[in-house]
C-alpha positions in Angstrom: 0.0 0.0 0.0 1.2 3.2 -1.1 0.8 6.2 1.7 -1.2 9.0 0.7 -0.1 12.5 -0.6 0.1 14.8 2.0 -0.5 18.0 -0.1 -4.4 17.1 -1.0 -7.3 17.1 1.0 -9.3 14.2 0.8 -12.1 13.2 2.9 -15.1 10.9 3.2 -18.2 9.6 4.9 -18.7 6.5 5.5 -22.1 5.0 6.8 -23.2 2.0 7.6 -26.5 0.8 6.0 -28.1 -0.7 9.2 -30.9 1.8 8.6 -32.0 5.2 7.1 -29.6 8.5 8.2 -30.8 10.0 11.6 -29.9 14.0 12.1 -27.3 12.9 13.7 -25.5 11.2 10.5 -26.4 14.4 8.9 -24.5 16.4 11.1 -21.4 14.7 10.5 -21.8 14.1 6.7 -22.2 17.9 6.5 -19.7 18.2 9.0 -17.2 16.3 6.5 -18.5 17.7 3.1 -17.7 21.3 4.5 -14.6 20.8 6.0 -13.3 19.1 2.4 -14.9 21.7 0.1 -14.0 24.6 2.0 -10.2 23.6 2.3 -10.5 23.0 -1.7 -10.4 19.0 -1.3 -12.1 16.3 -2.2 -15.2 14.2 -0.4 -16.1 10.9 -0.7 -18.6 8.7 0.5 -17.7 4.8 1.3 -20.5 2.4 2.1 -19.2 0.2 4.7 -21.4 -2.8 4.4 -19.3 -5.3 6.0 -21.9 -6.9 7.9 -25.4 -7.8 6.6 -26.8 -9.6 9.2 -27.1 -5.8 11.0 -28.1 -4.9 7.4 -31.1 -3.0 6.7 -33.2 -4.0 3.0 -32.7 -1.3 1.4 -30.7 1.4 3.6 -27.7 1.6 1.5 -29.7 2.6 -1.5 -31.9 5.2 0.6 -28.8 7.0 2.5 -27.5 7.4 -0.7 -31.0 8.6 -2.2 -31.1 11.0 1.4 -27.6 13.1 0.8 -28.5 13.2 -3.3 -31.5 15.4 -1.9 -29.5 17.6 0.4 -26.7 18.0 -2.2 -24.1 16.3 -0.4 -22.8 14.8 -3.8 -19.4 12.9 -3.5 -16.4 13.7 -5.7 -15.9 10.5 -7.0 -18.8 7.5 -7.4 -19.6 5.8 -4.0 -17.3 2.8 -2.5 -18.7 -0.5 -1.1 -16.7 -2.3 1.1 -18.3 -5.1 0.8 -16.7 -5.3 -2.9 -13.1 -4.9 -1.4 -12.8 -8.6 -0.1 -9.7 -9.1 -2.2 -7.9 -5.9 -0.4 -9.1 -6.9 3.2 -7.7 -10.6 2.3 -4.8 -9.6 0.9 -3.6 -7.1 3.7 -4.4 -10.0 6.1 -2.0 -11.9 4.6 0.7 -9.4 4.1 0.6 -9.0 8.5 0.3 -13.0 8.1 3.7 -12.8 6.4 5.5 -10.5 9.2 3.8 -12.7 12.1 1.8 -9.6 13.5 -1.4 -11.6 13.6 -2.6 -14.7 15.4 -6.2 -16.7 16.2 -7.9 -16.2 19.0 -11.1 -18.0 20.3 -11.4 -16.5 23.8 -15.2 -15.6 24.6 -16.1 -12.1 25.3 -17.0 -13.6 28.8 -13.6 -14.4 29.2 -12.0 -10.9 27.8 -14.9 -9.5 30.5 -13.0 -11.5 33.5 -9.3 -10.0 32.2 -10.1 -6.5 32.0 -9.3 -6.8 28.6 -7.5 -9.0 26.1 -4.1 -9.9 27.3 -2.2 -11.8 24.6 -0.2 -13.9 27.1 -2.9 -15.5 27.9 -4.6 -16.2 24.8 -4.1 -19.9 23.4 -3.7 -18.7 19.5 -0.9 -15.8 20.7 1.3 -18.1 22.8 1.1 -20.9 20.4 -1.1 -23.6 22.8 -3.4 -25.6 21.1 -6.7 -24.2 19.9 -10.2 -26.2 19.6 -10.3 -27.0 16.0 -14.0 -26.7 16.5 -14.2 -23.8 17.7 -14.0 -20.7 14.8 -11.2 -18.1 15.5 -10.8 -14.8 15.2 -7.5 -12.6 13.4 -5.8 -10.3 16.0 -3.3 -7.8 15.3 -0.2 -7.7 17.5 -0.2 -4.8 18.4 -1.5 -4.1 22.3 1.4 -1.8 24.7 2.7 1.8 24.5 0.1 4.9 23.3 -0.8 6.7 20.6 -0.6 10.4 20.5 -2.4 12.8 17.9 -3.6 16.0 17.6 -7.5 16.1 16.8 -9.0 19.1 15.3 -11.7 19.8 17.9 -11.1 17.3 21.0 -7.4 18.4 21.0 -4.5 16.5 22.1 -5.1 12.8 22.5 -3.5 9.9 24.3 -4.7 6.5 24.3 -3.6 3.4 25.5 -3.4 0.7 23.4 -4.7 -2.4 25.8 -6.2 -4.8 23.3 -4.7 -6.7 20.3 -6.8 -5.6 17.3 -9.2 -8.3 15.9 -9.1 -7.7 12.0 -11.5 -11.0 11.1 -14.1 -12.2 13.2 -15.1 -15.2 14.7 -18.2 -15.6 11.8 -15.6 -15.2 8.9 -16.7 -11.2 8.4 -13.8 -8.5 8.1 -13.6 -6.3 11.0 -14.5 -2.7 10.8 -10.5 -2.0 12.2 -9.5 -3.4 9.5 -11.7 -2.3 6.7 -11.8 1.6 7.8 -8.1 1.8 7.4 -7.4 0.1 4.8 -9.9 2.0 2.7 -8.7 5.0 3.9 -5.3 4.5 2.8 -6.4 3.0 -0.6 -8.2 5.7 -1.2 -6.0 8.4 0.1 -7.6 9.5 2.7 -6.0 12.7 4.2 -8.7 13.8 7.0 -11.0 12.0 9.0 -14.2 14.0 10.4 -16.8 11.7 12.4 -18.9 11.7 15.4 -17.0 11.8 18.9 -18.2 8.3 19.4 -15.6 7.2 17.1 -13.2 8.9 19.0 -11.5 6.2 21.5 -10.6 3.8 18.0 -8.5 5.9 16.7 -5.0 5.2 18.4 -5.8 1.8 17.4 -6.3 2.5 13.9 -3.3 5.0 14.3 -1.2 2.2 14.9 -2.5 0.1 11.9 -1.9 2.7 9.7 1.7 2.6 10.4 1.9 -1.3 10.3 0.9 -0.8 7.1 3.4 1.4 5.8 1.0 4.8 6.0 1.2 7.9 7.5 -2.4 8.3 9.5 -4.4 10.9 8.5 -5.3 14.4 10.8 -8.5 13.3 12.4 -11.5 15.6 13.2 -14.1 14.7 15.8 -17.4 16.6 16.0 -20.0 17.0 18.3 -22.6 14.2 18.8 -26.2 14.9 18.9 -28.2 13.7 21.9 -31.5 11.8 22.6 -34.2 13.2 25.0 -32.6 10.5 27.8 -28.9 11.9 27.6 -28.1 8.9 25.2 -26.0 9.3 21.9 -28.7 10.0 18.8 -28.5 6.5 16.7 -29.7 3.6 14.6 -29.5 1.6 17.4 -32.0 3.8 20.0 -34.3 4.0 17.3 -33.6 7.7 16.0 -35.8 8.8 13.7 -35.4 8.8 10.0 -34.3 12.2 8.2 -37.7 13.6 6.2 -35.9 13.8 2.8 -38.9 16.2 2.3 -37.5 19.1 4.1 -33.5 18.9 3.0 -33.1 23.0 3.6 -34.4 22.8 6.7 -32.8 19.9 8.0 -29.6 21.5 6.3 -30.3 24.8 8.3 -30.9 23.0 11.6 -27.7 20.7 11.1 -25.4 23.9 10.6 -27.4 25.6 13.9 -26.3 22.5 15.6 -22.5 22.4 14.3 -22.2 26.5 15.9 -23.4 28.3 12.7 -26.2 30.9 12.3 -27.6 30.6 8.5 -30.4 33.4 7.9 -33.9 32.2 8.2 -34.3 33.4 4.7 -32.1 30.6 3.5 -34.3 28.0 4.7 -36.6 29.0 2.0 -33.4 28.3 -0.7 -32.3 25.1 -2.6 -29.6 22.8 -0.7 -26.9 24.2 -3.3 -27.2 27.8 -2.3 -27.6 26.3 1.4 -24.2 24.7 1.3 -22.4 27.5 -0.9 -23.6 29.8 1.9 -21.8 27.8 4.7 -18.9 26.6 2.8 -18.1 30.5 2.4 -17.9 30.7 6.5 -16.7 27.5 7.2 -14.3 28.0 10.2 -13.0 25.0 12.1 -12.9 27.1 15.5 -16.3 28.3 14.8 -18.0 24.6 15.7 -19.7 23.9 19.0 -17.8 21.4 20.4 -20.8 20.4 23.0 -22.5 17.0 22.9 -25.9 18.1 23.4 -29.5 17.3 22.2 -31.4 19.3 19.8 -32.8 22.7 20.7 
């Protein structure tokens, strides 16, 4: 894998098709798209449908359908990671070749019990005989020391790296560790902006990055949106689909939410003169950096 050229922007978004985009996703697709334009880069958007058993019918085509109508249109045509087996396979087998990954068939229940997943303990790490019944997950060797970066609106981070990496699971399906980061440097990814949630994977995927040969790239992580009960806006508690009926309003309401103060005029425009109007005053130090709910 070649490392990406420092000198362009590129960014993405990169949902998951486990259901329809909540305001939430919004704010961070918009989030992303201005950050790109406005810096004169490039955004893309990368399906990651790695895992269809959490697969929605249906989704994948509709959150495309959904940022179409707020004119969040991608530089490039869209990526599906589930058509990138051959890359996920064949970066598995490149850390095969340098002994940085082993099987592992410990139970979460077990992992629970350590605090964590300690390699020295773990029958595939320190070569003791596995269950050849039992499936295995791929781990990265890769757990000790920290990571250190600078993000653009949390500021300087530190995290421990405590757990070796698993890169395939136990069911045969390629891990989202794995997947994010190698698409991101295929793809020359230069900045990463995404929800805070994301946040405490990112010294893990830091580290990847430079197993593989690639410099990471500046992350950016904004604000989430909150639920009515103090709980992170998502797919998972339900959040309610985007109305792809009302894209300047939900446009206006997204840039309200990321800090920004659009005219209530504009509500009344088309998305393109929506997003022309905030890429002209898109300022980094300007966002809210407040998990909060919706006012």
């Amino acid at each position: 894998m070649t490392p990406h050229n420092p000198t362009t922007y590129i960014g993405r978004f990169a949902p998951s098709p486990t259901g329809p985009l909540h305001f939430g996703s919004l704010v961070c697709a918009l989030g992303s798209y201005l950050d790109a334009v406005a810096h004169g880069g490039h955004w893309l958007v990368r399906m990651e449908d790695l895992d269809p058993p959490r697969e929605e019918p249906g989704a994948a085509a509709r959150i495309v359908k959904t940022l179409e109508l707020h004119g969040l249109h991608p530089h490039s045509p869209v990526v599906w990671q589930s058509r990138r087996h051959d890359l996920y396979e064949k970066t598995l087998s490149a850390l095969a070749a340098r002994e940085l990954l082993f099987p592992c068939q410990c139970s979460r229940a077990q992992i629970r019990q350590q605090g964590g997943h300690d390699s020295a303990t773990c029958a595939g790490a320190t070569g003791k005989k596995l269950d050849r019944h039992k499936a295995s997950a791929l781990r990265l060797r890769c757990a000790g020391g920290e990571e250190t970066f600078d993000d653009i609106w949390q500021g300087r981070q530190r995290q421990q790296i405590r757990e070796d990496t698993i890169l395939k699971r136990r069911d045969g399906l390629y891990a989202y560790q794995l997947a994010v980061v190698v698409d991101d440097i295929d793809q020359g990814i230069t900045h990463v902006v995404r929800g805070a949630d994301l946040l405490s994977t990112t010294g893990a995927q830091q580290r990847l990055f430079r197993l593989l040969g690639a410099e990471p790239p500046i992350f950016g992580h904004l604000p989430l949106v909150m639920g009515p009960a103090g709980q992170k806006l998502s797919k998972q508690n339900h959040a309610p689909a985007i109305d792809d009926r009302r894209p300047a309003e939900n446009l206006c309401r997204a840039l309200g939410f990321l800090g920004y103060h659009p005219p209530a005029a504009l509500a009344g425009e088309s998305p393109a003169a929506i997003l022309h109007w905030a890429v002209a005053r898109w300022q980094r130090r300007q966002v809210d950096r407040r998990d909060r709910q919706l006012q």
